[in-house]
N, C-alpha and C positions, 0 to 999 in steps of 0.2 A: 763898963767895957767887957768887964769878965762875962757878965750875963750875957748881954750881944754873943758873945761867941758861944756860949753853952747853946741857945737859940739857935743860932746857925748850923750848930752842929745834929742838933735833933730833927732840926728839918731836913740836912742832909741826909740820916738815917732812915725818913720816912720818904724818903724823893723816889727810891727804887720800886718799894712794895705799893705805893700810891700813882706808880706811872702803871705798874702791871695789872692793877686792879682797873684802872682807867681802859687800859687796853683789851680787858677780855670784851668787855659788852660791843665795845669798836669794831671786834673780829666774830663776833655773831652777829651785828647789823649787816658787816658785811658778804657774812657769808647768806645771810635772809635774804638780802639783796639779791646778792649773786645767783641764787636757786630760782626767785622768780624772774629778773632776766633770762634764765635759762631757760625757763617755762614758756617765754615768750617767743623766743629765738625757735624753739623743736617743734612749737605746733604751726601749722602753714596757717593755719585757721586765724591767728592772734595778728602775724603778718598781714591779712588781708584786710583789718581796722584797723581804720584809722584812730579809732578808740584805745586801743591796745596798743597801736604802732607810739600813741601820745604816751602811754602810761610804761613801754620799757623806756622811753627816750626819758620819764622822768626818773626810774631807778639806774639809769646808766648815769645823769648828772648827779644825782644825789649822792650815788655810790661813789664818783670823782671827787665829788667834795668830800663825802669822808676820809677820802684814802689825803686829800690836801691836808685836811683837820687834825688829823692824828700827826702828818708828818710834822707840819708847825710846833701842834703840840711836844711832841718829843724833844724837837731841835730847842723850842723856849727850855725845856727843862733840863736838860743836856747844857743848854747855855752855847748852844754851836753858833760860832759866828762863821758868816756866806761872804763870800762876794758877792758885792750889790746886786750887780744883774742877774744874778740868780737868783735873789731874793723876791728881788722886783718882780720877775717872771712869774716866780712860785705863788706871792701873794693877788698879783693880777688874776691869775689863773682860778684861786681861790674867791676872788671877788665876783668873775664873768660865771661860776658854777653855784655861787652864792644866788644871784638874782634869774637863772632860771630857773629854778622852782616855782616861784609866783608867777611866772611867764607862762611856765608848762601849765598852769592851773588855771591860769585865766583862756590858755587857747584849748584847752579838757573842757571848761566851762562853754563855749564859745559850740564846740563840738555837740553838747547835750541839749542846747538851746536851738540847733539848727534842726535836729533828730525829734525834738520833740514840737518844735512852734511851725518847723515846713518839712515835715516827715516826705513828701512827695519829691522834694530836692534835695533831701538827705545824700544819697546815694550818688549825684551830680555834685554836689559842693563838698562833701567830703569823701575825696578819693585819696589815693594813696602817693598820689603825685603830689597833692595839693598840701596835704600831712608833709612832704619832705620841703616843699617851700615856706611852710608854717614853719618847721624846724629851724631851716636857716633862716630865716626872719628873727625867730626867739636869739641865736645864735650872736646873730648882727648886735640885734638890739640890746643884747646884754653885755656886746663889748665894748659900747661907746667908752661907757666910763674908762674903762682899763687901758684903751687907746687915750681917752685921754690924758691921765696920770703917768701912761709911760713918757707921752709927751713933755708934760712938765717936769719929769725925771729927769728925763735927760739935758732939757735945754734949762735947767733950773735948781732940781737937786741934786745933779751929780758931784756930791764935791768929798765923796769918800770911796776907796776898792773895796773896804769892807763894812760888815752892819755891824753898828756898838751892840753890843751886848747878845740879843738871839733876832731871829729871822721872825718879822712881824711887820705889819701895815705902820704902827707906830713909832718903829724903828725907821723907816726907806722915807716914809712920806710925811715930811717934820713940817712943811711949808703950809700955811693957813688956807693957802687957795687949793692945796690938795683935800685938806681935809672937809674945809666948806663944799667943795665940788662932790666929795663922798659920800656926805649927808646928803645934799642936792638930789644927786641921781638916786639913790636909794630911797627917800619921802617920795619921788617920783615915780619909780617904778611900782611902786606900793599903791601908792595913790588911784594910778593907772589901774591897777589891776585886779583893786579895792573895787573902783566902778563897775570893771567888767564882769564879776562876779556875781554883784548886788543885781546890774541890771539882769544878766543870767537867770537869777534866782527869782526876779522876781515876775520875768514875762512866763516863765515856766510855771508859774504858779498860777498865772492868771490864766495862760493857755488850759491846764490841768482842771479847774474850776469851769471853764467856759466850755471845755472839749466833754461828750459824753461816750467818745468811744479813747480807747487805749487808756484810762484813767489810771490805772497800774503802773504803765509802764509811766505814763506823764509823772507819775508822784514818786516812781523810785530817781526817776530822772532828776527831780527839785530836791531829794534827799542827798540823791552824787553832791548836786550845785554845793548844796548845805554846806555836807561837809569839805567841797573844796575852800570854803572861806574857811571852815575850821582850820585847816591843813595852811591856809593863809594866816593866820593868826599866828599857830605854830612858828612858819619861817619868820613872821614878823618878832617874834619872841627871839629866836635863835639869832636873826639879825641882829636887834637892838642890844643885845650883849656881845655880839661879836665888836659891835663897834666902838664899844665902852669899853671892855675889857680884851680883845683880842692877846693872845698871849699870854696874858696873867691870869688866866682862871686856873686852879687846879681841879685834880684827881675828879673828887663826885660832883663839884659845878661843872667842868668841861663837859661830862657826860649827858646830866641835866639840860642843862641849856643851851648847848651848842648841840650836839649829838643825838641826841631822844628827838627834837621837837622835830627835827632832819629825817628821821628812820621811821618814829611812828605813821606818817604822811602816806607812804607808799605801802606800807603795811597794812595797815587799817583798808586802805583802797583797794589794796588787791584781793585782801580775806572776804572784803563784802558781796566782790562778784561771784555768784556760785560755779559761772566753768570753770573761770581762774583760780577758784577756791580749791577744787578738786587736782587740778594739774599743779598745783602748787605742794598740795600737800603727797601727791604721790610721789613727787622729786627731795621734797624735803625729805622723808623718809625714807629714799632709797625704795619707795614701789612696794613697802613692806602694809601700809596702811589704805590706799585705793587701787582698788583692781582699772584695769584698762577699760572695762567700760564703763566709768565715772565721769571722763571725757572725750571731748569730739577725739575722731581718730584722723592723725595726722597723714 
């Protein structure tokens, strides 16, 4: 019994300096984030693609699910018990920013495949109109789940004001059909977006081999696709522990496995394009490292 408590006590001691360690790389994802959003938003140019309009709409949700991520995290570790519906909200909220990323990636894919296999309707099928009906569509479709889990919340596990122990999926949604229905849609969405992807990747590659003009631009094209499955993989990674473990990961797993496979995605994506590369790094640095004409001028 003695032990147990010596235990307890030491991990008390390391609970503070293991949350703040946790938290610095959280608040440089987010501030990486938040510079290329910004990059996106001041040039009209990024505005006017639909390419670009896809890829801040993936670091604005990405960024949302960080800022959910951390806050969970802190509240599991803190041990702060919510009232239910504030719970419910918070983790909903975090499940619907959960599954647009592989959403965002299969309609980025969707986007590269149309640019490159009917370049001549490029310009007619993806407008900037058409990009904001894609959005809500990803929007929709990513909150079925959460719609429906509220539903069974209420009409089925409401039977506590507050959550036992800290603010978690595992905590609010104890009933089997919630949890079955979480896996459900999640193998689903995946699934979904697993194909869109592959087939992406692979008419682009055919297109690129068959086509003998723009070869360049077809093969960087089938490179994007690539790595958007990589970037698939990744949420597929940070998913599959979220679901296992939601709550109980500490300090350098939470960072790992939830948070990194989340940050590198948009990252990696943004550095690869060289305008974006330029207006990125002259915001990141405060304008001290690319002079103004390294990009379009806004």
């Amino acid at each position: 019994m003695n032990d147990t408590t010596e235990v307890t006590q030491v991990l008390q001691q390391f609970k503070v300096p293991v949350t703040v360690f946790t938290m610095l790389p959280c608040l440089l994802f987010l501030y990486v984030n938040g510079v290329m959003l910004l990059a996106v938003l001041r040039k009209p140019v990024f505005q006017e693609s639909s390419r670009y309009i896809l890829f801040g709409h993936l670091l604005l949700t990405e960024s949302l699910q960080l800022l959910v991520s951390v806050l969970l995290f802190i509240m599991a570790v803190a041990a702060v018990r919510m009232i239910s519906y504030a719970c419910v909200l918070l983790t909903l909220f975090a499940t619907v920013t959960v599954k647009m990323s592989p959403l965002n990636l299969a309609v980025m894919s969707l986007e590269r495949y149309v640019a490159i296999c009917f370049p001549l309707r490029h310009a007619d099928i993806a407008t900037t109109r058409r990009t904001g009906v894609a959005i809500a569509v990803m929007w929709t479709a990513a909150s079925l789940d959460a719609f429906t889990q509220l539903l069974i919340f209420v009409r089925l596990e409401n039977t506590s004001s507050t959550v036992p122990r800290y603010c978690s999926r595992q905590n609010v949604f104890q009933l089997q059909i919630s949890v079955t229905l979480y896996k459900v849609f999640n193998i689903l969405y995946f699934v979904i977006v697993s194909i869109i992807i592959i087939y992406t990747y692979i008419a682009i590659m055919i297109t690129v081999k068959s086509a003998s003009a723009s070869v360049r631009e077809g093969s960087k094209a089938h490179k994007t696709v690539l790595l958007h499955l990589f970037q698939l993989g990744l949420c597929l990674v940070s998913t599959m522990f979220s679901m296992m473990n939601s709550g109980q990961l500490v300090g350098v797993l939470f960072v790992v496995l939830i948070i990194l496979p989340k940050c590198l995605s948009p990252l990696i994506y943004g550095l690869r394009d060289q305008t974006f590369r330029h207006v990125f790094i002259y915001y990141f640095t405060f304008g001290f490292k690319v002079t103004n004409k390294a990009f379009p001028k806004s």
